[in-house]
mmCIF file of the N, C-alpha and C atoms, coordinates in Angstrom:
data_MODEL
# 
_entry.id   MODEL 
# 
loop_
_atom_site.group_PDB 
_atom_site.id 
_atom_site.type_symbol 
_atom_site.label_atom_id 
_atom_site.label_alt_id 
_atom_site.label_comp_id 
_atom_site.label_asym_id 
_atom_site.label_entity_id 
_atom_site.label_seq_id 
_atom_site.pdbx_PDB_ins_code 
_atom_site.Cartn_x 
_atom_site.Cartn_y 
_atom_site.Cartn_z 
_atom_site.occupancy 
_atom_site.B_iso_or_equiv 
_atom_site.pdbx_formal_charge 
_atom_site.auth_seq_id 
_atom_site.auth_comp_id 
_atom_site.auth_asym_id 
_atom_site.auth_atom_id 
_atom_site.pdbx_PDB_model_num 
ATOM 1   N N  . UNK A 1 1  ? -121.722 218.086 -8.838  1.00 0.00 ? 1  UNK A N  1 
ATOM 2   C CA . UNK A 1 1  ? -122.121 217.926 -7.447  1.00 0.00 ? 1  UNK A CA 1 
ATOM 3   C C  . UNK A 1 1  ? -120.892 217.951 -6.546  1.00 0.00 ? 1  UNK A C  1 
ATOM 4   N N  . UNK A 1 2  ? -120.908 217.919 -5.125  1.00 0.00 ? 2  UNK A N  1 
ATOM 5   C CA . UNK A 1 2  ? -120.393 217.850 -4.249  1.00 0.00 ? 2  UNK A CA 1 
ATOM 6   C C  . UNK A 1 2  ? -118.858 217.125 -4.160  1.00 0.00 ? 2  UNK A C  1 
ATOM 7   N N  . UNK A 1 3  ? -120.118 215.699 -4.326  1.00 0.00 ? 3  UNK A N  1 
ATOM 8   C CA . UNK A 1 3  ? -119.328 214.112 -4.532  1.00 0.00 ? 3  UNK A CA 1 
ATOM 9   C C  . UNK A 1 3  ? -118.330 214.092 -5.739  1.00 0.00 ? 3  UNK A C  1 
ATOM 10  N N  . UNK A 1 4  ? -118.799 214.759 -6.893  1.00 0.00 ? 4  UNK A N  1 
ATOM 11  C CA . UNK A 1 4  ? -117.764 214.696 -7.933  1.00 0.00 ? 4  UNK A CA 1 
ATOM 12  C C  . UNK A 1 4  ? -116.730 215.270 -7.745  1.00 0.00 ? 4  UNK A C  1 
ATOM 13  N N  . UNK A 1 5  ? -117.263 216.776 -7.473  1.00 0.00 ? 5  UNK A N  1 
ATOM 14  C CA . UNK A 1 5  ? -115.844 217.542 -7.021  1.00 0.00 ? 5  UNK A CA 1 
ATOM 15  C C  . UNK A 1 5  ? -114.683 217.372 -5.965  1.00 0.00 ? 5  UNK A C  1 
ATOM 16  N N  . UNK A 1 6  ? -115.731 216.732 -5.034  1.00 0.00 ? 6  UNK A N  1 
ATOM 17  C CA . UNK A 1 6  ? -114.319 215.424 -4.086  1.00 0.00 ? 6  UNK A CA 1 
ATOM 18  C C  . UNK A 1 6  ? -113.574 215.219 -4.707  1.00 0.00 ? 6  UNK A C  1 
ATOM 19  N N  . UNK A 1 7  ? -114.227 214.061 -5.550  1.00 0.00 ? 7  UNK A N  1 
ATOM 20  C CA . UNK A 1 7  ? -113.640 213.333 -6.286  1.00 0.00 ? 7  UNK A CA 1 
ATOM 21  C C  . UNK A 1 7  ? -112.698 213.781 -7.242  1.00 0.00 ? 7  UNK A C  1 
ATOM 22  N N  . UNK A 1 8  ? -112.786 214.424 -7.869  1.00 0.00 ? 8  UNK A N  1 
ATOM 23  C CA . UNK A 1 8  ? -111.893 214.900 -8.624  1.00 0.00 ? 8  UNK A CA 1 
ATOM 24  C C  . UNK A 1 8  ? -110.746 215.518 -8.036  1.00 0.00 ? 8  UNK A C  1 
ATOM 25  N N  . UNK A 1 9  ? -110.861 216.076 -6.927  1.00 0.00 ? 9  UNK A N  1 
ATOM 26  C CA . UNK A 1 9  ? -109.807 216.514 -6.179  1.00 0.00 ? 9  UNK A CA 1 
ATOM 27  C C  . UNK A 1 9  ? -109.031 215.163 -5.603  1.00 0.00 ? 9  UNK A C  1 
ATOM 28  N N  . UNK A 1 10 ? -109.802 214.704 -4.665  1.00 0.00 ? 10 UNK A N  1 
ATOM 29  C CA . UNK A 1 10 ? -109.145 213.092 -4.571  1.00 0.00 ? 10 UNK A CA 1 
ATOM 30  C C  . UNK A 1 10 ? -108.092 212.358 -5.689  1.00 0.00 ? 10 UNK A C  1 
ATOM 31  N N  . UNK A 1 11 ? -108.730 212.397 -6.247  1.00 0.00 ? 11 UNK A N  1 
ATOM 32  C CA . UNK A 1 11 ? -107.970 211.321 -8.109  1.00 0.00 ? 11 UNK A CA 1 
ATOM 33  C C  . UNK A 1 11 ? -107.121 212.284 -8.103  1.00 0.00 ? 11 UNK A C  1 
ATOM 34  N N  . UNK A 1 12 ? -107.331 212.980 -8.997  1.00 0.00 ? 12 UNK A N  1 
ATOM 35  C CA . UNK A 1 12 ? -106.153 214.275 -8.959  1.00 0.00 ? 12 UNK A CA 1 
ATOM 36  C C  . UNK A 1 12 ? -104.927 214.417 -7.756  1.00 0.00 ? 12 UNK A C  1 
ATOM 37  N N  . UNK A 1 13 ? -105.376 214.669 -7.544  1.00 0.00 ? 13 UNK A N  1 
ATOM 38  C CA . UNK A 1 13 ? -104.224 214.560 -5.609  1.00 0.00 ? 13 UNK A CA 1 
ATOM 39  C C  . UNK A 1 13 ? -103.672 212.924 -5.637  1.00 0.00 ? 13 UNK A C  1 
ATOM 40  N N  . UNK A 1 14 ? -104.693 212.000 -5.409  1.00 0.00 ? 14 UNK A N  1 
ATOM 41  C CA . UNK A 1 14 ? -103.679 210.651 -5.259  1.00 0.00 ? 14 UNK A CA 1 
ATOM 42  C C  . UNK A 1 14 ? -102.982 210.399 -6.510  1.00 0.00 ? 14 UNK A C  1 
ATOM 43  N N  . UNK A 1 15 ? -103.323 210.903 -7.662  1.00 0.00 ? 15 UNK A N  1 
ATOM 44  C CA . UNK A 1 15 ? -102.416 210.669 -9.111  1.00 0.00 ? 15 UNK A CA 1 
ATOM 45  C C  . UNK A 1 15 ? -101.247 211.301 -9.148  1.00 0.00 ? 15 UNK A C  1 
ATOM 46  N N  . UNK A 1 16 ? -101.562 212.600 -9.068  1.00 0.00 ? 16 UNK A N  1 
ATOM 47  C CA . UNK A 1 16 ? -100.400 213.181 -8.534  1.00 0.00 ? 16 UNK A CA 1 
ATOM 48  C C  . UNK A 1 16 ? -99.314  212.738 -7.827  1.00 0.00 ? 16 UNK A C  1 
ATOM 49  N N  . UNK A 1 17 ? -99.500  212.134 -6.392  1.00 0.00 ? 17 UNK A N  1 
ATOM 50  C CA . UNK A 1 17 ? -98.759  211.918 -5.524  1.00 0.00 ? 17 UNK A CA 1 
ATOM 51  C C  . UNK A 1 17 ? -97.951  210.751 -5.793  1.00 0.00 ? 17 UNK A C  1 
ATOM 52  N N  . UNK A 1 18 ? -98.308  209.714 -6.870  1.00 0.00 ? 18 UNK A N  1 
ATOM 53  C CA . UNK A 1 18 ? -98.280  208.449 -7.236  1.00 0.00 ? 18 UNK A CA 1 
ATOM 54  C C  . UNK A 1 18 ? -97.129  208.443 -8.429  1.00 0.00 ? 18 UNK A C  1 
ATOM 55  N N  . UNK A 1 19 ? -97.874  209.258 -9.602  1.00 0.00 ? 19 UNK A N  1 
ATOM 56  C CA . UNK A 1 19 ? -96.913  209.363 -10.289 1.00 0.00 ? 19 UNK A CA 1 
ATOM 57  C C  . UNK A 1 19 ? -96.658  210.115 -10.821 1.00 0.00 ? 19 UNK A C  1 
ATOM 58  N N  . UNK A 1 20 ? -97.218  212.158 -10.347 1.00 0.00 ? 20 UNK A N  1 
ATOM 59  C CA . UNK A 1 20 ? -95.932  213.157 -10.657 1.00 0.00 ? 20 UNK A CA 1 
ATOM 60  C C  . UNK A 1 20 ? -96.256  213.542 -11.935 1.00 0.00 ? 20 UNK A C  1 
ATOM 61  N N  . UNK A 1 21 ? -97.539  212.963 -12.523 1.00 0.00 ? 21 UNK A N  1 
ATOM 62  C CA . UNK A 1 21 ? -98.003  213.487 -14.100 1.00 0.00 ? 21 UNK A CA 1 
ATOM 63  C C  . UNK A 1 21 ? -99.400  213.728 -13.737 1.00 0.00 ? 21 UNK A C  1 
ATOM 64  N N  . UNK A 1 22 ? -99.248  215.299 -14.060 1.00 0.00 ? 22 UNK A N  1 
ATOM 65  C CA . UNK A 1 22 ? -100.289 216.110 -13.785 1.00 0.00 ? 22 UNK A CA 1 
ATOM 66  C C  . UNK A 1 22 ? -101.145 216.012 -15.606 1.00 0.00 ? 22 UNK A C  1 
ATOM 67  N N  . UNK A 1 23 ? -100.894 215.795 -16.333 1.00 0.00 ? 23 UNK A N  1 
ATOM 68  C CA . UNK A 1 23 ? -101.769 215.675 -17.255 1.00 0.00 ? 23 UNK A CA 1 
ATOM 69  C C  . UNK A 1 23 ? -103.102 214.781 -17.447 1.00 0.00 ? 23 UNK A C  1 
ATOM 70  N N  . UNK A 1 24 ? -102.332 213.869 -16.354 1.00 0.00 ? 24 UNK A N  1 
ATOM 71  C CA . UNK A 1 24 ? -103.933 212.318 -16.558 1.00 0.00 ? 24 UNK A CA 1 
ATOM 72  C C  . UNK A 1 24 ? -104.544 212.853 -15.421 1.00 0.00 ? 24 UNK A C  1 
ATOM 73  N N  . UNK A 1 25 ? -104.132 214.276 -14.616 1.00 0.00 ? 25 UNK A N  1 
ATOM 74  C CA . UNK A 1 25 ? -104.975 213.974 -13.250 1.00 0.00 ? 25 UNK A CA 1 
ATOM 75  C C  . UNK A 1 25 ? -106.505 213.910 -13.264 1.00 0.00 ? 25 UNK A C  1 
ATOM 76  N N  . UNK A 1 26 ? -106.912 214.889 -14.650 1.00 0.00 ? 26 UNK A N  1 
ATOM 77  C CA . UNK A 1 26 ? -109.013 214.460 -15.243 1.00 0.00 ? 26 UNK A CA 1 
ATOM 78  C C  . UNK A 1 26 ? -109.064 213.040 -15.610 1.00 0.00 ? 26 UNK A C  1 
ATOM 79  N N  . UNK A 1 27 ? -108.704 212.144 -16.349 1.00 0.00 ? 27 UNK A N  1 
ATOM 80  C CA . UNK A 1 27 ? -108.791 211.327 -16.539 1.00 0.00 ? 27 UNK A CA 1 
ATOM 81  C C  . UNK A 1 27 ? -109.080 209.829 -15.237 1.00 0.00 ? 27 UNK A C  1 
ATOM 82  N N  . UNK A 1 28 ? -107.844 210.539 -14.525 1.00 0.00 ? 28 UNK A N  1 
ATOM 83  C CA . UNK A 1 28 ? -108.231 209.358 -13.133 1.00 0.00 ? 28 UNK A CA 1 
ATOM 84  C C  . UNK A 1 28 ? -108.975 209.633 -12.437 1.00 0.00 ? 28 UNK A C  1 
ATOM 85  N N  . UNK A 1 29 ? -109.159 210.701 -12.051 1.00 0.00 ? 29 UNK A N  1 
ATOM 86  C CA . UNK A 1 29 ? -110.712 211.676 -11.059 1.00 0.00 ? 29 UNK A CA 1 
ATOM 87  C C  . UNK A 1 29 ? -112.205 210.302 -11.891 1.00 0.00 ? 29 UNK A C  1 
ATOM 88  N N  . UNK A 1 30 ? -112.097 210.726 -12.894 1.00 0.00 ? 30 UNK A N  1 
ATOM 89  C CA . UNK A 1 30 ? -113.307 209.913 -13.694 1.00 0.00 ? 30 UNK A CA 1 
ATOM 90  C C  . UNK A 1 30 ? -112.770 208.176 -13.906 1.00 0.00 ? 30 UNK A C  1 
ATOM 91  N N  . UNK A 1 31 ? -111.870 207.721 -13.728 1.00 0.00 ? 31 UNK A N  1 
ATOM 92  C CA . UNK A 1 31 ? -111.580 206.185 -13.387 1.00 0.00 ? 31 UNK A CA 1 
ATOM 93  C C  . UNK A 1 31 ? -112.586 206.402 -11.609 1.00 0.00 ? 31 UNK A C  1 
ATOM 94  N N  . UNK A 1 32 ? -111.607 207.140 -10.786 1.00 0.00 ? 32 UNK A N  1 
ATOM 95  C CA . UNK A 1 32 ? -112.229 207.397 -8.857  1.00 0.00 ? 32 UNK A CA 1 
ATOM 96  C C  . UNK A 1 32 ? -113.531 207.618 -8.927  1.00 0.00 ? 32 UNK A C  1 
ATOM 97  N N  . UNK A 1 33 ? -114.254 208.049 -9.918  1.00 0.00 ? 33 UNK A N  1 
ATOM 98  C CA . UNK A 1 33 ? -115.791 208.599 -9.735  1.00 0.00 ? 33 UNK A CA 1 
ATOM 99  C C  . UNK A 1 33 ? -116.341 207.184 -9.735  1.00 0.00 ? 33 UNK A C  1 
ATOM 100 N N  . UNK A 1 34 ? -116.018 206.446 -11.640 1.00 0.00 ? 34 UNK A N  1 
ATOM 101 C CA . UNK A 1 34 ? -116.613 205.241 -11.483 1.00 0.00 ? 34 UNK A CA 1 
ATOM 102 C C  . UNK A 1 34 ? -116.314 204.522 -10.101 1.00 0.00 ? 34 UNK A C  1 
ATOM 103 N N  . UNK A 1 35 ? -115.223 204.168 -9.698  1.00 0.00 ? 35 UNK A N  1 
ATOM 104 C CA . UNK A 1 35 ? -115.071 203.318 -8.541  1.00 0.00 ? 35 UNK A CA 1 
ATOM 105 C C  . UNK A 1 35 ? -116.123 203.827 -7.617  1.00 0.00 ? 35 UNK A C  1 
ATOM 106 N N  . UNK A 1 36 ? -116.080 204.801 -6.907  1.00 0.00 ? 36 UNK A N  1 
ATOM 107 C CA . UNK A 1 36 ? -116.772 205.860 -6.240  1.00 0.00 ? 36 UNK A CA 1 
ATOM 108 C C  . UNK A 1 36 ? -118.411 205.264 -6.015  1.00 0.00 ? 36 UNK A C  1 
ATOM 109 N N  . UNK A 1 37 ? -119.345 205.458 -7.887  1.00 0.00 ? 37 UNK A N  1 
ATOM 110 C CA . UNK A 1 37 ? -120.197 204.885 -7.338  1.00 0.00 ? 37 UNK A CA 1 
ATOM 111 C C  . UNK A 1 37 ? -120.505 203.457 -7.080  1.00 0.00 ? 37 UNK A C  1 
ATOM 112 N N  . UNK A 1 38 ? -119.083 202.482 -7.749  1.00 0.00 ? 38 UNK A N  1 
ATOM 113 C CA . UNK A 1 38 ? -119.351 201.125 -7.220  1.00 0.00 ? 38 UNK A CA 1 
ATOM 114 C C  . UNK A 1 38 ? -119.321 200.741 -5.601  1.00 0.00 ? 38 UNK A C  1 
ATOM 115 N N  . UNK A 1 39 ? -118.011 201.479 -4.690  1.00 0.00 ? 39 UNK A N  1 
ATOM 116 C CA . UNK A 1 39 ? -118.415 201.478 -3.908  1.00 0.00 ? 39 UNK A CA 1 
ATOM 117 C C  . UNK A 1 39 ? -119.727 201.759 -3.106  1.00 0.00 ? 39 UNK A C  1 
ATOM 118 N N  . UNK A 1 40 ? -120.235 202.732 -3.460  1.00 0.00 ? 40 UNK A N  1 
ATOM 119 C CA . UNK A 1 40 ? -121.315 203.606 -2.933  1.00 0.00 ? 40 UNK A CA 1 
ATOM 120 C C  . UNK A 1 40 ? -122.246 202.301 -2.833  1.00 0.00 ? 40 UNK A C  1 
ATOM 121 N N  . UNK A 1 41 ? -122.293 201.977 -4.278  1.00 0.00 ? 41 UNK A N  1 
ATOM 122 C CA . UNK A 1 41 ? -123.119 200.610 -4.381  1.00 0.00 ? 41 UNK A CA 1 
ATOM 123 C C  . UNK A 1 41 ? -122.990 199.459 -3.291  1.00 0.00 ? 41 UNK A C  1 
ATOM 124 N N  . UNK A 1 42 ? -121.929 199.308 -3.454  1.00 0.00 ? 42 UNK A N  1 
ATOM 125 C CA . UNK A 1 42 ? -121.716 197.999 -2.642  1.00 0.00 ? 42 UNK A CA 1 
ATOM 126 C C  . UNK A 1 42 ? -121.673 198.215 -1.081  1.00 0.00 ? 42 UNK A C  1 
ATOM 127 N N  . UNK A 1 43 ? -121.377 199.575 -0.500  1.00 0.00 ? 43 UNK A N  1 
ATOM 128 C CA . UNK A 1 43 ? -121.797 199.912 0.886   1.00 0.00 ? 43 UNK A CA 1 
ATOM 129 C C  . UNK A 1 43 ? -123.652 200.195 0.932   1.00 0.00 ? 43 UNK A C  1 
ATOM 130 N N  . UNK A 1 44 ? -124.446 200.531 0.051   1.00 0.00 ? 44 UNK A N  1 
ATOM 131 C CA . UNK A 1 44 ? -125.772 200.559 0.233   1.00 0.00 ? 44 UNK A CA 1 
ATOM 132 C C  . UNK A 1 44 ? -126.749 199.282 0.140   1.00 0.00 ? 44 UNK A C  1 
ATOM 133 N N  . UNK A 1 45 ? -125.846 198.238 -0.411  1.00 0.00 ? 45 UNK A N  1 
ATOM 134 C CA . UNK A 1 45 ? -126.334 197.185 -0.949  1.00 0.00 ? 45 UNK A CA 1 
ATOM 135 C C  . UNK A 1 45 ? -125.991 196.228 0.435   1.00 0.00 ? 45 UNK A C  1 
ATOM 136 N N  . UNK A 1 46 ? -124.949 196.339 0.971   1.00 0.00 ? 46 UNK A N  1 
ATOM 137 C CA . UNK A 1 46 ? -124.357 196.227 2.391   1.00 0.00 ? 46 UNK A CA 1 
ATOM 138 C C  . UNK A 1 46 ? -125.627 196.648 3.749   1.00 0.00 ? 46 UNK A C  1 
ATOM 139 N N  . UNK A 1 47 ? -126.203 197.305 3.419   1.00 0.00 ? 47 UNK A N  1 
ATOM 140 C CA . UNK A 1 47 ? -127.384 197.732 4.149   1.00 0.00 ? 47 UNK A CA 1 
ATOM 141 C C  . UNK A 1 47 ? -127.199 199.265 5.149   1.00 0.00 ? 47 UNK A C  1 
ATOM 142 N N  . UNK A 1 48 ? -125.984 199.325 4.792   1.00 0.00 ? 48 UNK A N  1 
ATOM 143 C CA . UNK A 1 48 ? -125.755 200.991 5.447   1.00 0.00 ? 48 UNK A CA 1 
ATOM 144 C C  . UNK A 1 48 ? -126.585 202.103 4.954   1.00 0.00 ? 48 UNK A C  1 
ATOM 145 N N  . UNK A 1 49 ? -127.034 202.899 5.779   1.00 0.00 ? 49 UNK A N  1 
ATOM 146 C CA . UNK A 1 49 ? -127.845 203.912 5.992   1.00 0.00 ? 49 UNK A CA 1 
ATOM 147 C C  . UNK A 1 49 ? -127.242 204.832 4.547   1.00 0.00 ? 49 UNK A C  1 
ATOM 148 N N  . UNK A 1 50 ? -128.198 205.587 3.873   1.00 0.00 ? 50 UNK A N  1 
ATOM 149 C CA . UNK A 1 50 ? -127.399 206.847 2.803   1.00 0.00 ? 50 UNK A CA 1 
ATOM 150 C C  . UNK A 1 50 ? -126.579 208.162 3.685   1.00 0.00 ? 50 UNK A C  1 
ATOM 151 N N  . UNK A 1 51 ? -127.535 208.121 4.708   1.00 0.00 ? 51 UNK A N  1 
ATOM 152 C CA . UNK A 1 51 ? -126.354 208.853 5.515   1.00 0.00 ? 51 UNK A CA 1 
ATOM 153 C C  . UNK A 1 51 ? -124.474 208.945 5.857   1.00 0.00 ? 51 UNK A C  1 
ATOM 154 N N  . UNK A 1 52 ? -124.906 207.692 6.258   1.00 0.00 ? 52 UNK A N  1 
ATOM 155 C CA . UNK A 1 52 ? -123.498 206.861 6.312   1.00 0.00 ? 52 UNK A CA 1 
ATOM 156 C C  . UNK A 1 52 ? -122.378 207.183 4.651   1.00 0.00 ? 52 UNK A C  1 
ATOM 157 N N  . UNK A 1 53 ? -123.363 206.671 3.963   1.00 0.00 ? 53 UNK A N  1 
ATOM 158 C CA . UNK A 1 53 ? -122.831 206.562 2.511   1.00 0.00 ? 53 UNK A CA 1 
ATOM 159 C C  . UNK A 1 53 ? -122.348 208.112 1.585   1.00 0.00 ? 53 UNK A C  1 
ATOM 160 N N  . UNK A 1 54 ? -122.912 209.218 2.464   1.00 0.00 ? 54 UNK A N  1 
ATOM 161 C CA . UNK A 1 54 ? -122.985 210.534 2.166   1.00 0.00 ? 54 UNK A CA 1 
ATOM 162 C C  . UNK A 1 54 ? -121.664 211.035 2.463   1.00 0.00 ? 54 UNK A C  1 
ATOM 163 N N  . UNK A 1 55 ? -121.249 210.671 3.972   1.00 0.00 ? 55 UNK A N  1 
ATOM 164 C CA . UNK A 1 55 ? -119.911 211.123 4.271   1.00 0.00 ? 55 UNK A CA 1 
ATOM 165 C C  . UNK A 1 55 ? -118.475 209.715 3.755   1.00 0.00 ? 55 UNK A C  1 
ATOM 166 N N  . UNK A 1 56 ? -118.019 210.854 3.530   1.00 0.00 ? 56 UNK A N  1 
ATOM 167 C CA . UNK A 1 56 ? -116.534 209.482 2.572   1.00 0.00 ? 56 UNK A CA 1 
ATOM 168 C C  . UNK A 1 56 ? -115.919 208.339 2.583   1.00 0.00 ? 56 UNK A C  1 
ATOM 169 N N  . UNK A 1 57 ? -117.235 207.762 3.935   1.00 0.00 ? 57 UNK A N  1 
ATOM 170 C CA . UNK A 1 57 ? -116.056 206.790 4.435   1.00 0.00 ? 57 UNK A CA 1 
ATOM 171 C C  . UNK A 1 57 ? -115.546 205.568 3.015   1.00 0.00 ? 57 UNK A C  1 
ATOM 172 N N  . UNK A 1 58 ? -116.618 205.457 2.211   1.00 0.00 ? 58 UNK A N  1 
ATOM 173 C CA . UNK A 1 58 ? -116.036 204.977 1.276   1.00 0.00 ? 58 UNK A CA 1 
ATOM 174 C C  . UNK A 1 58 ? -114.909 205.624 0.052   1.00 0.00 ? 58 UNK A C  1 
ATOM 175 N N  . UNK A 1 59 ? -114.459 206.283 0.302   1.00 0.00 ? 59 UNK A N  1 
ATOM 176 C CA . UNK A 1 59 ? -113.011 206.501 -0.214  1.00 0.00 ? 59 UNK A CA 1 
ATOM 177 C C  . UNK A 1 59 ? -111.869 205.709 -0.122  1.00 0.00 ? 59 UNK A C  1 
ATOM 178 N N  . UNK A 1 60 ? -111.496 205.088 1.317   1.00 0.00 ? 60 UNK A N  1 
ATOM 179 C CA . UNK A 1 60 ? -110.866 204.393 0.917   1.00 0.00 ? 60 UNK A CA 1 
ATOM 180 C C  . UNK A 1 60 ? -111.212 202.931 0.402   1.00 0.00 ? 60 UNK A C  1 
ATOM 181 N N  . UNK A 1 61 ? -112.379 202.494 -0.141  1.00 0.00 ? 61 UNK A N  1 
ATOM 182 C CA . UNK A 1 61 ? -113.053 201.268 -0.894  1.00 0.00 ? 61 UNK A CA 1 
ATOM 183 C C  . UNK A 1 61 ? -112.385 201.193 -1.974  1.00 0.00 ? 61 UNK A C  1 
ATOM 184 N N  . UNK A 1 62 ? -112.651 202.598 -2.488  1.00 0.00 ? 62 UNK A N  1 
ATOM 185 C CA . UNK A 1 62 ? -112.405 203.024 -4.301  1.00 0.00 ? 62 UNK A CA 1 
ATOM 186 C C  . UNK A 1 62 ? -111.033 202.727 -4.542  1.00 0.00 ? 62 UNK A C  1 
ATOM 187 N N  . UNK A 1 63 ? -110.270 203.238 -3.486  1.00 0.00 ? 63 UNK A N  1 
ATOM 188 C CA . UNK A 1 63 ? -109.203 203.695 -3.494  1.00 0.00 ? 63 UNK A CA 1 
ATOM 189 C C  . UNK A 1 63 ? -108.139 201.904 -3.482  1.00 0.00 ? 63 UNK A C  1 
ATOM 190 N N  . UNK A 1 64 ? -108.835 201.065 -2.905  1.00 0.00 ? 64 UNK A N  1 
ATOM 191 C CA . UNK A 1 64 ? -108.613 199.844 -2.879  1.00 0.00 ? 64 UNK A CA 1 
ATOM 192 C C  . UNK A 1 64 ? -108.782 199.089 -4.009  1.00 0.00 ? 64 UNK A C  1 
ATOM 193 N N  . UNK A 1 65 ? -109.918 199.761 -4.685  1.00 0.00 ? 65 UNK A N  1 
ATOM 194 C CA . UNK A 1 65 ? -110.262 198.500 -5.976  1.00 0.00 ? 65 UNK A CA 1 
ATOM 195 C C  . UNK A 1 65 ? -109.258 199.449 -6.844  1.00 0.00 ? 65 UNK A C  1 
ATOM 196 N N  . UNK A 1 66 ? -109.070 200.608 -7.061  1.00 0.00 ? 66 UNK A N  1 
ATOM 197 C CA . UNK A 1 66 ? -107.624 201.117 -7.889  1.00 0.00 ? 66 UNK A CA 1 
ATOM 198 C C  . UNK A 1 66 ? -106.395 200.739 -7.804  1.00 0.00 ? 66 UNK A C  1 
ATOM 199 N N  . UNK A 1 67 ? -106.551 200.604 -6.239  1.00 0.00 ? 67 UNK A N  1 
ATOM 200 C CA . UNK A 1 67 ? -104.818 199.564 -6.539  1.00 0.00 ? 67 UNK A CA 1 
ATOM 201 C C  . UNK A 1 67 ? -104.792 198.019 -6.964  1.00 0.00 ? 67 UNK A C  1 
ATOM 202 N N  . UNK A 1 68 ? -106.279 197.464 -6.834  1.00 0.00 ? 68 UNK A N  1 
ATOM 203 C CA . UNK A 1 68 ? -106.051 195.976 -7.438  1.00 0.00 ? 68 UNK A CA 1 
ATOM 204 C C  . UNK A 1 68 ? -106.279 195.888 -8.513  1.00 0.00 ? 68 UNK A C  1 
ATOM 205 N N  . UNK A 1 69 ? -106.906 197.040 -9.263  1.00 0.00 ? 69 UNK A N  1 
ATOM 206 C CA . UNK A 1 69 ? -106.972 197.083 -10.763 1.00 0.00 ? 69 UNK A CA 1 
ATOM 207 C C  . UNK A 1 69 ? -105.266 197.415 -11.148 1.00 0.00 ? 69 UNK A C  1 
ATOM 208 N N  . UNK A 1 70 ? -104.644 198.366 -10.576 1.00 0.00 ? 70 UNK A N  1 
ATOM 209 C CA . UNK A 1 70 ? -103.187 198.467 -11.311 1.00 0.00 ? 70 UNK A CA 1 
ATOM 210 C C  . UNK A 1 70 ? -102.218 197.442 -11.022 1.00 0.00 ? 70 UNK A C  1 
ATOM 211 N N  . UNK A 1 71 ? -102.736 196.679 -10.267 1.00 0.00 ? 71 UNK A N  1 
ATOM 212 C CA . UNK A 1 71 ? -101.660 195.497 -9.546  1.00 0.00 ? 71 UNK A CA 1 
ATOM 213 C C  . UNK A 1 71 ? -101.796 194.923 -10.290 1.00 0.00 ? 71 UNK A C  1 
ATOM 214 N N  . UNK A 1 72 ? -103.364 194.231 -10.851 1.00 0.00 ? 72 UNK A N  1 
ATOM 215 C CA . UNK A 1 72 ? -103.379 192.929 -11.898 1.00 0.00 ? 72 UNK A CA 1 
ATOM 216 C C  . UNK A 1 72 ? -103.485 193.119 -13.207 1.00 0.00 ? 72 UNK A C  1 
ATOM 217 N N  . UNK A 1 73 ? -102.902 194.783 -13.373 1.00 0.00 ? 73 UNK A N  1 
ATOM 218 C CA . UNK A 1 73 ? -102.885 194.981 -15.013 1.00 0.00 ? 73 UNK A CA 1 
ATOM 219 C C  . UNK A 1 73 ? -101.858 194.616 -15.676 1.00 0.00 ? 73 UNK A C  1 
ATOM 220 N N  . UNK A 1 74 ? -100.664 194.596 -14.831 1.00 0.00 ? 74 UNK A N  1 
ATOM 221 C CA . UNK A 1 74 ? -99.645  194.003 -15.534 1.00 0.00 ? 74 UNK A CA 1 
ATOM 222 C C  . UNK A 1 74 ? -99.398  192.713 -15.358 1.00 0.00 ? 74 UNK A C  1 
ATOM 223 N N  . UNK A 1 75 ? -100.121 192.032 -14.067 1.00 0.00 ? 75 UNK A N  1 
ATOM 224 C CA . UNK A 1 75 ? -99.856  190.462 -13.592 1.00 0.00 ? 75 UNK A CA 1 
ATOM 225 C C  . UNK A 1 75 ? -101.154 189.933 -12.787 1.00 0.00 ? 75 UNK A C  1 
ATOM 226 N N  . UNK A 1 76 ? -101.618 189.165 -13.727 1.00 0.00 ? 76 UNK A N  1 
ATOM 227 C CA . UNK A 1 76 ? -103.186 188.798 -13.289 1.00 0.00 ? 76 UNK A CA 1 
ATOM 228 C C  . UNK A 1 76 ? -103.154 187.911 -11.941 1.00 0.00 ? 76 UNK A C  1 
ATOM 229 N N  . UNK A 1 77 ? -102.024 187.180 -11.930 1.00 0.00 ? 77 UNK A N  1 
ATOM 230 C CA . UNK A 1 77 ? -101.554 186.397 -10.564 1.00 0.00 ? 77 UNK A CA 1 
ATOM 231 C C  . UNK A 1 77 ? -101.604 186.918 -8.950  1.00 0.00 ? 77 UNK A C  1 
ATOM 232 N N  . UNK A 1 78 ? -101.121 188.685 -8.953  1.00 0.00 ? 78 UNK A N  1 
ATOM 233 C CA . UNK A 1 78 ? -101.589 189.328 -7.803  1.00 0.00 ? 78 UNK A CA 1 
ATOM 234 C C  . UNK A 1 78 ? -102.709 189.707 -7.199  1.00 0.00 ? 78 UNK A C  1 
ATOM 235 N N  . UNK A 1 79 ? -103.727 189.185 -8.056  1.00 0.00 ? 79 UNK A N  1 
ATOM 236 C CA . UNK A 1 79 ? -105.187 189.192 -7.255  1.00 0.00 ? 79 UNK A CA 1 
ATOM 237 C C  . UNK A 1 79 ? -105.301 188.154 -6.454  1.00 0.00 ? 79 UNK A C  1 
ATOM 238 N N  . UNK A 1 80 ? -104.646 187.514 -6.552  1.00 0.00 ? 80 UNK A N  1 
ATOM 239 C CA . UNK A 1 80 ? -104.772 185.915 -5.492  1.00 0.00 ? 80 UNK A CA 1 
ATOM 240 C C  . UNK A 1 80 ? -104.093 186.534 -4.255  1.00 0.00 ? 80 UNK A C  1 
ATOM 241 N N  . UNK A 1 81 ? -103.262 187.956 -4.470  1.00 0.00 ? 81 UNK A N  1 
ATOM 242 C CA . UNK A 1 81 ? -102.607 187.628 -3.267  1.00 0.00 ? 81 UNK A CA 1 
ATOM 243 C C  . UNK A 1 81 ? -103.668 188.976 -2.406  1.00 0.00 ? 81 UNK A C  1 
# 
């Protein structure tokens, strides 16, 4: 679909840009998808329209719970912050 192929471009592109190893860039696209539909979730569950939820604004959601997943993978203490 549409949304995946974002996505995959997204992950890919921010992996890239991050850390310069183009080999995991499939691998994180599909970490961004899952996030993707948790956000989706949690903005529909939020009570926003599917409309709303159709265009990207949740990208940067996903993109948020990826950096607090890599923050507290090495130090569980930075979720507090």
């Amino acid at each position: 679909t549409l949304s995946q192929s974002l996505m995959l471009a997204v992950g890919a592109a921010y992996y890239l840009t991050f850390t310069g190893v183009p080999g995991t860039a499939t691998y994180y696209a599909l970490i961004m998808t899952v996030y993707t539909w948790i956000a989706k979730g949690a903005w529909f569950s939020l009570g926003y329209p599917y409309s709303f939820i159709v265009v990207p604004v949740w990208i940067p959601s996903a993109i948020l719970m990826d950096l607090a997943y890599w923050a507290t993978k090495r130090n569980k203490h930075m979720l507090i912050l």
